[in-house]
mmCIF file of the C-alpha atoms, coordinates in Angstrom:
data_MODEL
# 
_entry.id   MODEL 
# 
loop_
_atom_site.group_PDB 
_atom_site.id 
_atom_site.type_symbol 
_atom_site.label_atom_id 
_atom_site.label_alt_id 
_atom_site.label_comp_id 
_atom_site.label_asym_id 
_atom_site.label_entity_id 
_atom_site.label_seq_id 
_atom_site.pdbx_PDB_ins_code 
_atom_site.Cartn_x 
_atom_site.Cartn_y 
_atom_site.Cartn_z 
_atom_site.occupancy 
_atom_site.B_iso_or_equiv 
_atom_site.pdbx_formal_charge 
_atom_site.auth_seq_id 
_atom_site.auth_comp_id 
_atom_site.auth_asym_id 
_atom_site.auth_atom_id 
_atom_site.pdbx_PDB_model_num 
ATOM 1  C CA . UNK A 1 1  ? -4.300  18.616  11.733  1.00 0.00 ? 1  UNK A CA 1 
ATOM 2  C CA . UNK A 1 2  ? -3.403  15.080  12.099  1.00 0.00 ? 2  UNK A CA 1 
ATOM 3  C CA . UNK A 1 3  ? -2.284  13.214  8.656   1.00 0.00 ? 3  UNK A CA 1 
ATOM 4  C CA . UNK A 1 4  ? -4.012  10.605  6.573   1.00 0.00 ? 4  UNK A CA 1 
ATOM 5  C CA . UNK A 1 5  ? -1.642  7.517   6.577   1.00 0.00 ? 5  UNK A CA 1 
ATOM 6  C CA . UNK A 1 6  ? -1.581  4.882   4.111   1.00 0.00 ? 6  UNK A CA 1 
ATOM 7  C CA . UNK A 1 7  ? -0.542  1.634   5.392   1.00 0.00 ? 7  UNK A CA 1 
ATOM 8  C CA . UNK A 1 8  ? 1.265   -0.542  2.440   1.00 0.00 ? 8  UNK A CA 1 
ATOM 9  C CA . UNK A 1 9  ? 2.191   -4.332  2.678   1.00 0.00 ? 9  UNK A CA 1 
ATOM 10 C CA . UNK A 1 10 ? 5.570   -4.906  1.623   1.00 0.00 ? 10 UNK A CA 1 
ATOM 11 C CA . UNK A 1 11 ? 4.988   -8.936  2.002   1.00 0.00 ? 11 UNK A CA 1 
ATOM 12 C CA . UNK A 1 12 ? 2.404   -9.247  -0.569  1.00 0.00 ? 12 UNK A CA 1 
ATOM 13 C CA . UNK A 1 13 ? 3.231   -11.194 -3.553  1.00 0.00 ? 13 UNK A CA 1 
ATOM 14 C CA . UNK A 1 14 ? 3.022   -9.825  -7.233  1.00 0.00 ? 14 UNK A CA 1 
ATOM 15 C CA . UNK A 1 15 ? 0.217   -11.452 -8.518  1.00 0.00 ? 15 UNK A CA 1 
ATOM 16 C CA . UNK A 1 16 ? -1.614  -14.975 -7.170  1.00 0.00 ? 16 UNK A CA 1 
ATOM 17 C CA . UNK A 1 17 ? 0.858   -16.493 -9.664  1.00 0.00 ? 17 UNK A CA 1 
ATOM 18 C CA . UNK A 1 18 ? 4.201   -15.378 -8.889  1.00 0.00 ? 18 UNK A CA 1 
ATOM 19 C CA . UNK A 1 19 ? 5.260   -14.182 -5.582  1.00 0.00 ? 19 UNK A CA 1 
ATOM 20 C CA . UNK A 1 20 ? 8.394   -12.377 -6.099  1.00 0.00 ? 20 UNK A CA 1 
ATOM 21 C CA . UNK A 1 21 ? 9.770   -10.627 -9.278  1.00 0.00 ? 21 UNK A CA 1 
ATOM 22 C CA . UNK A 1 22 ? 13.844  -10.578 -9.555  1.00 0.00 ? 22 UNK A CA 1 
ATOM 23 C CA . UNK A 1 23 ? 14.046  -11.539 -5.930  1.00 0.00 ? 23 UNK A CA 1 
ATOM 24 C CA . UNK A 1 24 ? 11.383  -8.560  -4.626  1.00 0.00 ? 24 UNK A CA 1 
ATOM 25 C CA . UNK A 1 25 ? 7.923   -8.692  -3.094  1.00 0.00 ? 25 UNK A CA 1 
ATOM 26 C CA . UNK A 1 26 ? 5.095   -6.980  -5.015  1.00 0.00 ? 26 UNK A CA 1 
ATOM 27 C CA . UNK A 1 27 ? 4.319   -5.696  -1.537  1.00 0.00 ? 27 UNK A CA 1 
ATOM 28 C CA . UNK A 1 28 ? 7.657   -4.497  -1.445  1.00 0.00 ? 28 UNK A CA 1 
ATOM 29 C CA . UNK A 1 29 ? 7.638   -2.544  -5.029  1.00 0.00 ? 29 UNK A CA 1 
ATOM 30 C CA . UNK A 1 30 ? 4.791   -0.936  -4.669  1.00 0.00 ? 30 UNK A CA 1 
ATOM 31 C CA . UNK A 1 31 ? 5.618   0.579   -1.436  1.00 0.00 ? 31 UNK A CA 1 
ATOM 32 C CA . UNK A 1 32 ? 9.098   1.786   -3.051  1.00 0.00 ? 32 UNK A CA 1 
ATOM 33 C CA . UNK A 1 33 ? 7.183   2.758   -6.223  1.00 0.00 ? 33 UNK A CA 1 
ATOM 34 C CA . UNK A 1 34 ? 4.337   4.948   -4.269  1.00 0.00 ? 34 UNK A CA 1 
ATOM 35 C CA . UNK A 1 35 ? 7.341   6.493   -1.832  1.00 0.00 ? 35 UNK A CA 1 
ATOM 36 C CA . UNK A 1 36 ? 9.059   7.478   -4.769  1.00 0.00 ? 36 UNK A CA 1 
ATOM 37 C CA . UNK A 1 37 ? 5.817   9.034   -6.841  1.00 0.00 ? 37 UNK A CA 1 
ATOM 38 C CA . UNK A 1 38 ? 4.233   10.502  -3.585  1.00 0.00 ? 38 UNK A CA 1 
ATOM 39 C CA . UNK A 1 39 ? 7.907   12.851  -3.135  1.00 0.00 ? 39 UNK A CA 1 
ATOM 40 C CA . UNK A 1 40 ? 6.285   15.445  -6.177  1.00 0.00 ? 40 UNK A CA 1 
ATOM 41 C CA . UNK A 1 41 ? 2.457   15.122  -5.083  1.00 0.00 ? 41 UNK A CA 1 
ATOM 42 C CA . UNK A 1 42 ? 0.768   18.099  -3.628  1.00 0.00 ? 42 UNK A CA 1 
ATOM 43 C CA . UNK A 1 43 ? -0.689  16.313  -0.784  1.00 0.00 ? 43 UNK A CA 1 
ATOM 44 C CA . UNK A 1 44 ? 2.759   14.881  0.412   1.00 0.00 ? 44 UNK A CA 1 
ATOM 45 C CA . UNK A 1 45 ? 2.378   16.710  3.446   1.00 0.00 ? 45 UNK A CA 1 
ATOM 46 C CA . UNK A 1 46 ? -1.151  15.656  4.440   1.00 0.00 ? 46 UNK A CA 1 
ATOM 47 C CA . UNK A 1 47 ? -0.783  11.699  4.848   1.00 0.00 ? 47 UNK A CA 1 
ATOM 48 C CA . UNK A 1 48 ? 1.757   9.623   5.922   1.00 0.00 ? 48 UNK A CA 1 
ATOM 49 C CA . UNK A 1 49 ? 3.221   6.456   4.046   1.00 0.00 ? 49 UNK A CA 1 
ATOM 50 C CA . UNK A 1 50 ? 3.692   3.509   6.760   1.00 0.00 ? 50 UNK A CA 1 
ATOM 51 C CA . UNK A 1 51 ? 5.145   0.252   5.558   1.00 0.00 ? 51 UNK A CA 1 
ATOM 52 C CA . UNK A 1 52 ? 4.499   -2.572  7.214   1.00 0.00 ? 52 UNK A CA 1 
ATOM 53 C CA . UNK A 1 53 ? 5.230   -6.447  7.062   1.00 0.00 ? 53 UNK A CA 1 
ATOM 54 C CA . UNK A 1 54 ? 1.960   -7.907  6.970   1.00 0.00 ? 54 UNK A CA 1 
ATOM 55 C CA . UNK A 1 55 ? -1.125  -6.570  6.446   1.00 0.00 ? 55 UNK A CA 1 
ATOM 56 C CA . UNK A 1 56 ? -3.139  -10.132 6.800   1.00 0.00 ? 56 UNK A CA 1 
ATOM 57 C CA . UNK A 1 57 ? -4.347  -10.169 3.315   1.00 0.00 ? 57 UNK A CA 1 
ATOM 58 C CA . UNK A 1 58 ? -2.834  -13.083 1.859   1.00 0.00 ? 58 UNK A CA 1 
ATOM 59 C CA . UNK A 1 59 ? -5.393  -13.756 -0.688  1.00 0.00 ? 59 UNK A CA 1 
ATOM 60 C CA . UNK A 1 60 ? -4.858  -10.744 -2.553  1.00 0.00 ? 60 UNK A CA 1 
ATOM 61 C CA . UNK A 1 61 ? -1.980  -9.169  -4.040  1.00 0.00 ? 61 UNK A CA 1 
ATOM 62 C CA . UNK A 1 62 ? -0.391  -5.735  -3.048  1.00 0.00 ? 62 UNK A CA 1 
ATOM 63 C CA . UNK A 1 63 ? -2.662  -4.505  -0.348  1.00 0.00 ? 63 UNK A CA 1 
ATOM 64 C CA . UNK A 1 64 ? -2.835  -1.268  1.259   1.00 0.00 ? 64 UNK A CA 1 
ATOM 65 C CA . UNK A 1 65 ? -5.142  0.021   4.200   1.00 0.00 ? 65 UNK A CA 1 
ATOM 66 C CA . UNK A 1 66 ? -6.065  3.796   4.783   1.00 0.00 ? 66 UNK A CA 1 
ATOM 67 C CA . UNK A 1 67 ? -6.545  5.419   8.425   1.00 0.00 ? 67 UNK A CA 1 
ATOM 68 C CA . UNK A 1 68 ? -7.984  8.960   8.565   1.00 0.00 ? 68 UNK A CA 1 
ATOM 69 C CA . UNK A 1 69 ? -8.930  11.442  11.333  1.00 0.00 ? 69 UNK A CA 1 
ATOM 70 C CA . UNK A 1 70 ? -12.327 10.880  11.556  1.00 0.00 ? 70 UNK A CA 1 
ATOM 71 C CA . UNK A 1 71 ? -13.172 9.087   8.677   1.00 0.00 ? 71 UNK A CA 1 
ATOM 72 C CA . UNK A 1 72 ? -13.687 5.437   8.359   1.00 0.00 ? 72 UNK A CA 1 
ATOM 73 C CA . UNK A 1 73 ? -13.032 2.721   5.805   1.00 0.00 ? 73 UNK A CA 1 
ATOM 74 C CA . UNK A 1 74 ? -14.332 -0.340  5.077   1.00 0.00 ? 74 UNK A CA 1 
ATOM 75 C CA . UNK A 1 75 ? -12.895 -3.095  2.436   1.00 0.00 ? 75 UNK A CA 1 
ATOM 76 C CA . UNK A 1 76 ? -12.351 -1.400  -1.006  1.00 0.00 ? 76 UNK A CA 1 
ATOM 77 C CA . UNK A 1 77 ? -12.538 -3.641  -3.631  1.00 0.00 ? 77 UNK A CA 1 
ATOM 78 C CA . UNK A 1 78 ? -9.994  -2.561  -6.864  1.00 0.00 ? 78 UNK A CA 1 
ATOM 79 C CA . UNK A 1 79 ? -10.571 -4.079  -10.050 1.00 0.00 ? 79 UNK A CA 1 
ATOM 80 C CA . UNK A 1 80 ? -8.410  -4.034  -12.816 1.00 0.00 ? 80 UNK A CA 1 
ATOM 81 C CA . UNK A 1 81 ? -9.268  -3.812  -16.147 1.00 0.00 ? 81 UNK A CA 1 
# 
């Protein structure tokens, strides 16, 4: 079976007020911060964590895209509370 993979932007800023945070990327800590939380999950195996430089997003902050064997996504909006 082919994996999942998760595609995370390590360019994109922390928030639409501050790009970086002591001299990192939001981009950039989130993809360290999911790598890191992903090494105990149970699906580990089943998708693949890609990071990339630019994901073309630059209106929002810290986005990821998902690609899937047979499965397709569109734009998934995340709110936050």
């Amino acid at each position: 079976m082919s994996k999942h993979t998760v595609f995370i932007c390590k360019s994109c800023a922390f928030s639409f007020a501050q790009r970086d945070y002591l001299g990192q990327r939001g981009g950039k800590h989130l993809c360290d911060r999911i790598q890191d939380l992903a090494q105990n999950w149970h699906l580990k195996d089943d998708f693949f964590l890609q990071e990339v430089e630019c994901l073309s997003a630059c209106n929002r902050p810290c986005v990821v895209a998902f690609a899937s064997p047979k499965k397709q996504f569109s734009c998934l909006e995340i709110y936050y509370l």
